[in-house]
C-alpha positions, 0 to 999 in steps of 0.5 A: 847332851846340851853344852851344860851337861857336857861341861859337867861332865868333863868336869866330873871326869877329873879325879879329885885334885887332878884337874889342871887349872883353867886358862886365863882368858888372855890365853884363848885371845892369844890363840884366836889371834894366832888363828884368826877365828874364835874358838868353839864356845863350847871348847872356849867354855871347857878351858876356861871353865873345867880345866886347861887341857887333860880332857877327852879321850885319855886326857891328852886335850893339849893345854893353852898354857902348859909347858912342861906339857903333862898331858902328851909329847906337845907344848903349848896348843898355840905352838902346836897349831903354828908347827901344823900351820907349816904343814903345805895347805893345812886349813888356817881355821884347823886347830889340833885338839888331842892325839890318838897315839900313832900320830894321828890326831883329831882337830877341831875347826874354828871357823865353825861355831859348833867346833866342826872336827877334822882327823888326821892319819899319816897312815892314809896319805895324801898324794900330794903332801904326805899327808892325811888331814880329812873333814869328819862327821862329828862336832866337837859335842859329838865327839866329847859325848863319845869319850864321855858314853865310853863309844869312841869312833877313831878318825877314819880317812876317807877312801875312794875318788872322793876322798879329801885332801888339801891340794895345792 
């Protein structure tokens, strides 16, 4: 799918006047100053074209805006990403995206253009940290594609001696 039609897609997803209003563009500065990077174009197009937050899989896509959050348990995407920053070696560039339930998450990379996706389990601990935050073989393309064709993959941590973890 080109970024076109995904974004017409996610757009045609919405029932008719559910669809939260977009974010203002100073809402995506304030979270890439917060991060350091800017966000995926393609992600960066959704809030500010489609919808702020409410999209992917059961709409739970975290708002930039939204404190009264309607979507999930979070506020706010730039406090959300700040609280997980406290996290001990969380990468600075991973930004959480949507819950799963269960507390596991998916997030998404802006330190890549394509929105690299990440995934994160408390139920496949770190040795280190009590954490489980792994790389995933999915873009945020990819992996809006898999919500939008109904074929969802569930972040899956990684086993074995190559498995990621933040060390440090």
């Amino acid at each position: 799918m080109t970024e076109d039609a995904i974004i017409h897609a996610v757009r045609a997803r919405y029932r008719a006047g559910e669809r939260p209003p977009t974010a203002p563009p100073e809402a995506v500065t304030e979270l890439e100053g917060a991060v350091g990077y800017p966000m995926p174009a393609l992600l960066r197009r959704i809030h500010l074209e489609v919808a702020d937050g409410g999209f992917g899989r059961r709409g739970e896509a975290l708002s930039l805006t939204d404190r009264e959050y309607r979507f999930s348990d979070s506020g706010r995407l730039v406090e959300e990403y700040l609280r997980w920053r406290r996290t001990p070696g969380h990468p600075p560039s991973v930004v959480p995206l949507l819950t799963w339930g269960c507390a596991i998450w998916s997030l998404v990379d802006f330190s890549t253009p394509e929105g690299r996706m990440w995934g994160w389990d408390p139920n496949a601990r770190c040795p280190w940290h009590g954490e489980a935050l792994f790389p995933e073989d999915f873009t945020l393309a990819e992996r809006l594609q898999g919500w939008l064709d109904g074929d969802e993959v569930f972040p899956a941590a990684p086993v074995g001696p190559d498995a990621y973890c933040t060390e440090g």
